[in-house]
Backbone as JSON Lines, residues from 0, in Angstrom:
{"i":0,"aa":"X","n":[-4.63,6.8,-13.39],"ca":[-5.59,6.23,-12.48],"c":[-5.08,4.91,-11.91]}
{"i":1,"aa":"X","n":[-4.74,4.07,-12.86],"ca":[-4.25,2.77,-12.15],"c":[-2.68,3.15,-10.92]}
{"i":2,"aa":"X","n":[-1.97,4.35,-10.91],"ca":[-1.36,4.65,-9.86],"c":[-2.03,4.68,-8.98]}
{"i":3,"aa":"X","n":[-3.06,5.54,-9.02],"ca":[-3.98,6.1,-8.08],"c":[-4.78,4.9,-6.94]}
{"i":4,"aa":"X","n":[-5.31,3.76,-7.92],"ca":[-6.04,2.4,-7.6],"c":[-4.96,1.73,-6.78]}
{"i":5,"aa":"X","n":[-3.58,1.94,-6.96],"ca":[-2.37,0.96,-6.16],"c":[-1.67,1.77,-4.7]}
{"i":6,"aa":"X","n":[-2.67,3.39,-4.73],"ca":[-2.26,3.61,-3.56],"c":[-0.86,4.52,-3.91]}
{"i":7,"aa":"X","n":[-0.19,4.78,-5.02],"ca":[0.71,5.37,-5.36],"c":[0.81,7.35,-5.65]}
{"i":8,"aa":"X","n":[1.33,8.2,-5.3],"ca":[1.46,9.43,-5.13],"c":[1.62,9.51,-7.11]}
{"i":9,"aa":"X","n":[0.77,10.54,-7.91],"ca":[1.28,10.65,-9.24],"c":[1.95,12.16,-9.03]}
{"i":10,"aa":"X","n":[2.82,11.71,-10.26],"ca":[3.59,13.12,-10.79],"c":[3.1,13.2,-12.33]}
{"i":11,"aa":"X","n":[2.21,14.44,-12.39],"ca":[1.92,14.56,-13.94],"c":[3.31,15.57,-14.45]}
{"i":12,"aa":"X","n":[3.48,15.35,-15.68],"ca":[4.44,16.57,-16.53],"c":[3.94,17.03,-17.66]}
{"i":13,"aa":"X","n":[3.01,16.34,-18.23],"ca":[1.93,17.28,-19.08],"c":[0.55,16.34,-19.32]}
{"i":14,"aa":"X","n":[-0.76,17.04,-19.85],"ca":[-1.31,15.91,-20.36],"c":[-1.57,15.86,-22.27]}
{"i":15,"aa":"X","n":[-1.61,14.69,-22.27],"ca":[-1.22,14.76,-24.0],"c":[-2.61,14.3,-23.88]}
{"i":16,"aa":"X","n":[-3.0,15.78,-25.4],"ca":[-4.27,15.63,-25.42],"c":[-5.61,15.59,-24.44]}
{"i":17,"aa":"X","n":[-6.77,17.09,-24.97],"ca":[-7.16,17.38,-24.03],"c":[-7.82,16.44,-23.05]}
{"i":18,"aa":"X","n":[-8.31,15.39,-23.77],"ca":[-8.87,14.32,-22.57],"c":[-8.42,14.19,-21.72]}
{"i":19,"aa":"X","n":[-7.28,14.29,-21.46],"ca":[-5.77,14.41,-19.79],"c":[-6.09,15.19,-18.88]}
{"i":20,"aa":"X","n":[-6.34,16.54,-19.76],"ca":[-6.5,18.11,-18.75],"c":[-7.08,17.66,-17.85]}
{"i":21,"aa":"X","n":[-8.08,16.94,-17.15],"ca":[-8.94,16.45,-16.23],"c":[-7.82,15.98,-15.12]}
{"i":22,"aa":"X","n":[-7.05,15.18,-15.6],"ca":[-6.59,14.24,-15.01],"c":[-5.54,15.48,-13.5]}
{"i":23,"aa":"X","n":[-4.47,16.26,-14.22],"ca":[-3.82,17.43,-13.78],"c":[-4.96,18.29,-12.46]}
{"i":24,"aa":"X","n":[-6.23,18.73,-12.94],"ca":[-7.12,19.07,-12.13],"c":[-7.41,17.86,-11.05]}
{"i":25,"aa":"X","n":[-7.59,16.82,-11.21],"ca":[-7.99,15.82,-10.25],"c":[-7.2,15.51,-9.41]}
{"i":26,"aa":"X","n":[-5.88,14.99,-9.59],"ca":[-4.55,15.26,-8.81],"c":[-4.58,16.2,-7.64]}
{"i":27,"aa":"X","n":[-4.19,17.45,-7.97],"ca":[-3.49,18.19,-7.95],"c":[-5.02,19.12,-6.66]}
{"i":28,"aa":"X","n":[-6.14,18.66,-6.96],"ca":[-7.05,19.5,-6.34],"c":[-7.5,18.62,-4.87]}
{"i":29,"aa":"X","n":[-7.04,17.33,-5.04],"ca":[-7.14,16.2,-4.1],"c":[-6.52,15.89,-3.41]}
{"i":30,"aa":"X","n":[-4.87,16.56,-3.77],"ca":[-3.34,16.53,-3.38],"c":[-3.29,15.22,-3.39]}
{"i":31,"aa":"X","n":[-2.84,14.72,-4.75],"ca":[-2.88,13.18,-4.5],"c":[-1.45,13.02,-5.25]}
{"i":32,"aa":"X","n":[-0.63,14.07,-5.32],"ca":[0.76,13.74,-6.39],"c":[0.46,15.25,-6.6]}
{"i":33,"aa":"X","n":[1.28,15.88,-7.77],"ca":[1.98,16.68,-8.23],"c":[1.75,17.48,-10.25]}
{"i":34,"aa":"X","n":[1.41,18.38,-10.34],"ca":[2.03,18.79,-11.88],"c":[2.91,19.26,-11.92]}
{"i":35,"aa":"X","n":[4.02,18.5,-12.6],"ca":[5.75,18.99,-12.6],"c":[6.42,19.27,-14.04]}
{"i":36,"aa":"X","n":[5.68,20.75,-14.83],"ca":[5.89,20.76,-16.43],"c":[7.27,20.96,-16.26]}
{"i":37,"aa":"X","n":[8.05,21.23,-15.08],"ca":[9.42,21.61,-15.55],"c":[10.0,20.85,-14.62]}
{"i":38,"aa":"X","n":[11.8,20.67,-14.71],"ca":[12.48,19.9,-14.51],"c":[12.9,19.93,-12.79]}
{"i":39,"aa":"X","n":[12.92,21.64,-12.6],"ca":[12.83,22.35,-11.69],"c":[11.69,21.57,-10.41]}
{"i":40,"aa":"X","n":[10.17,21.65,-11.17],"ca":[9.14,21.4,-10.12],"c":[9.14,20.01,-9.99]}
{"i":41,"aa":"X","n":[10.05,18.93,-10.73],"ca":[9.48,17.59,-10.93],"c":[11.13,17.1,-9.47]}
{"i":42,"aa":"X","n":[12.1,17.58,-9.78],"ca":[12.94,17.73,-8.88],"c":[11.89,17.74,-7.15]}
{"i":43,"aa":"X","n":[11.75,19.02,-6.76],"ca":[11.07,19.49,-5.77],"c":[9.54,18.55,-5.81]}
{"i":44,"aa":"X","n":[9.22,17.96,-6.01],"ca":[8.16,16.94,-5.59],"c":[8.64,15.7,-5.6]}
{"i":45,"aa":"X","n":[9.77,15.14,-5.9],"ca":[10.54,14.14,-5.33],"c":[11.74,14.1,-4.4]}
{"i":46,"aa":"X","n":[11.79,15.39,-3.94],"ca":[12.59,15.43,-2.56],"c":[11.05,15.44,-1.53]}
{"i":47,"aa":"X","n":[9.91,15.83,-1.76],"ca":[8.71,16.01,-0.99],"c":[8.77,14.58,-0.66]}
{"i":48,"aa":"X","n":[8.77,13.73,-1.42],"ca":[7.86,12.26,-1.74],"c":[9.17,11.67,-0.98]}
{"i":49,"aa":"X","n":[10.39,11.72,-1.3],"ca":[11.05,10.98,-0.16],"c":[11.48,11.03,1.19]}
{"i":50,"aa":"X","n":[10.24,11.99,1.71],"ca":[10.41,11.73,2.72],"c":[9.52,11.32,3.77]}
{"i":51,"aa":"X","n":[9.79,9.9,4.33],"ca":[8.63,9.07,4.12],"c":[7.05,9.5,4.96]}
{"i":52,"aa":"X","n":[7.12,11.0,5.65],"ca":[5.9,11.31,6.22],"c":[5.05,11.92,5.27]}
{"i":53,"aa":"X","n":[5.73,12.5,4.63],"ca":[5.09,13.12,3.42],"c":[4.59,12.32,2.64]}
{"i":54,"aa":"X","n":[5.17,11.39,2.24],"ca":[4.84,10.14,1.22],"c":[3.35,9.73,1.7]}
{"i":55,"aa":"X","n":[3.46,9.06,3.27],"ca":[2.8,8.62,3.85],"c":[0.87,9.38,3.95]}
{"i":56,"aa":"X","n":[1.44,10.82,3.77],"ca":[0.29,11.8,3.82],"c":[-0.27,11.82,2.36]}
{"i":57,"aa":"X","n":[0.29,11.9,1.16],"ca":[-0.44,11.39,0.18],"c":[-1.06,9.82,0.12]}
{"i":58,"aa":"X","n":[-0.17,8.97,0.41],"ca":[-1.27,7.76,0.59],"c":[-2.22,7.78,1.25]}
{"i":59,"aa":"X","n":[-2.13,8.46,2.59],"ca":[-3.55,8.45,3.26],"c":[-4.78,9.17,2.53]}
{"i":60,"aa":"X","n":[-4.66,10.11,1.5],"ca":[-5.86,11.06,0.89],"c":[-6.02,10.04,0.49]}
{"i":61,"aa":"X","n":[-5.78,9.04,-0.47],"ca":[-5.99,8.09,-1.75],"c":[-6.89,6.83,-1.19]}
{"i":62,"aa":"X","n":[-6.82,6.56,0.25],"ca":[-8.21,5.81,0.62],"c":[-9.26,5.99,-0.03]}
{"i":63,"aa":"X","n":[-10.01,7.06,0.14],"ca":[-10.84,7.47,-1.05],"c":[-11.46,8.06,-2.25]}
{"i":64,"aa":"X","n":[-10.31,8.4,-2.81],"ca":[-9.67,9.18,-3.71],"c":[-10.51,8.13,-5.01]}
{"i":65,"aa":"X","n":[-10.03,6.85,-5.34],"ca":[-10.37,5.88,-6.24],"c":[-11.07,4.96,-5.95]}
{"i":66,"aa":"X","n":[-12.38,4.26,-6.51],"ca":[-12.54,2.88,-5.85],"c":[-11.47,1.81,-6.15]}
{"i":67,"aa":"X","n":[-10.78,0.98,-5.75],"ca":[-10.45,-0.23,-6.14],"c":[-10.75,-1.21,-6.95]}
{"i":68,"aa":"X","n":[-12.33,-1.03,-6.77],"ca":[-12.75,-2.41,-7.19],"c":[-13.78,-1.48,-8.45]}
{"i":69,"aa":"X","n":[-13.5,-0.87,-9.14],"ca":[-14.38,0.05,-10.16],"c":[-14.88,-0.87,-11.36]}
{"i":70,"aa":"X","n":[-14.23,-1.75,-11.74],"ca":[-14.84,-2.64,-13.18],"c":[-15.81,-3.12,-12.13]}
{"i":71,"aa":"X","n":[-15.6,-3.82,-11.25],"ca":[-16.86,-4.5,-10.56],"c":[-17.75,-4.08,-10.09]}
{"i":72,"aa":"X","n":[-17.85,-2.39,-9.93],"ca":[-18.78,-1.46,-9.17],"c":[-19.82,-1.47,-10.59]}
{"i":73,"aa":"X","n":[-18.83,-1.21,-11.84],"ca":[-19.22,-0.59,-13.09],"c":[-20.09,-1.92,-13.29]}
{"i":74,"aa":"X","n":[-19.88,-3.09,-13.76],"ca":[-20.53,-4.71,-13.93],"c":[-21.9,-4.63,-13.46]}
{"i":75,"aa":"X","n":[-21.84,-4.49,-11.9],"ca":[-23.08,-4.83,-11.18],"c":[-23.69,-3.1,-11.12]}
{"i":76,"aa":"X","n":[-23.6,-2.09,-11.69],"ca":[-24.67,-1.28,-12.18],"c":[-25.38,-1.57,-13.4]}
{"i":77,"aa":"X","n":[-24.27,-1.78,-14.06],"ca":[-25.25,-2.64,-15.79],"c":[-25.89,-4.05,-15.38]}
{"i":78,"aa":"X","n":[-25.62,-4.48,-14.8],"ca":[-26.43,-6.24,-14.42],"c":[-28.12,-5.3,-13.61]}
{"i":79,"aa":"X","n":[-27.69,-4.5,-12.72],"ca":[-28.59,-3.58,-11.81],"c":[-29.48,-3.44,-13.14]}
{"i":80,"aa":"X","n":[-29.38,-2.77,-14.05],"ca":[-29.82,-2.18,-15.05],"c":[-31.0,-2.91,-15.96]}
{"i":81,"aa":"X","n":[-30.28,-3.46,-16.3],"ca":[-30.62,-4.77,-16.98],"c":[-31.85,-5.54,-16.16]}
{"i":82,"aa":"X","n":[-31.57,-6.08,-14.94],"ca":[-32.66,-6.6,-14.06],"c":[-33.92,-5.61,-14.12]}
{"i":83,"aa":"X","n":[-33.8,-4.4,-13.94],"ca":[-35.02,-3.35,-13.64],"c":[-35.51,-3.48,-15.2]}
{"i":84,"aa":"X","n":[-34.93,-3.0,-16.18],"ca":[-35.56,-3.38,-17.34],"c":[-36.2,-4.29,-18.0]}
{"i":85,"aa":"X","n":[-35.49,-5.76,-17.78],"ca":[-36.38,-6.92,-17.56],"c":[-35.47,-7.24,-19.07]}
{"i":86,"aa":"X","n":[-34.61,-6.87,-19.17],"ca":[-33.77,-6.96,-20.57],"c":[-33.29,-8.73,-20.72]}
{"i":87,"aa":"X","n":[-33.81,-9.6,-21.75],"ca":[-33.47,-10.98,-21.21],"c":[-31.34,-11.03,-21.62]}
{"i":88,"aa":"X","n":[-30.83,-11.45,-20.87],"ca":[-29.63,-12.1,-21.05],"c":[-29.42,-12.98,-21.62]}
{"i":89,"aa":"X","n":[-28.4,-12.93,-22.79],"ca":[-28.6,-14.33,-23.64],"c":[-27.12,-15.18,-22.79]}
């Protein structure tokens, strides 16, 4: 994700541990980068990526692909939260 937040194309090659599996689906269904389990496919998505229109066409999906600013989106829903509840802040 923090590739993703900098605007960067990912190449997955596996995910360790199922909490990952998500990650391969999210990619890959968004065309935001690549799953490259073999040496073969990881090759062939970096001749894709250097060339800079192609490159250029994955950065453009990734505008809104991630927020940027997500801890701060995340902050001011719990502060949101908190206010409606009337929860005092120490």
């Amino acid at each position: 994700m923090e590739a993703l937040v900098l605007r960067r194309p990912v190449i997955i090659t596996e995910a360790i541990g199922k909490q990952e599996e998500g990650n391969i689906t999210f990619v890959t269904q968004r065309q935001l980068g690549f799953h490259c389990p073999t040496t073969a496919e990881l090759v062939k998505a970096l001749q894709i990526l250097a060339q800079p229109q192609e490159y250029q066409t994955f950065v453009a999906r990734m505008t809104d692909a991630v927020p940027r600013e997500g801890a701060s989106q995340i902050a001011q829903i719990i502060l949101d939260q908190i206010v409606q509840q009337s929860i005092p802040v120490s």
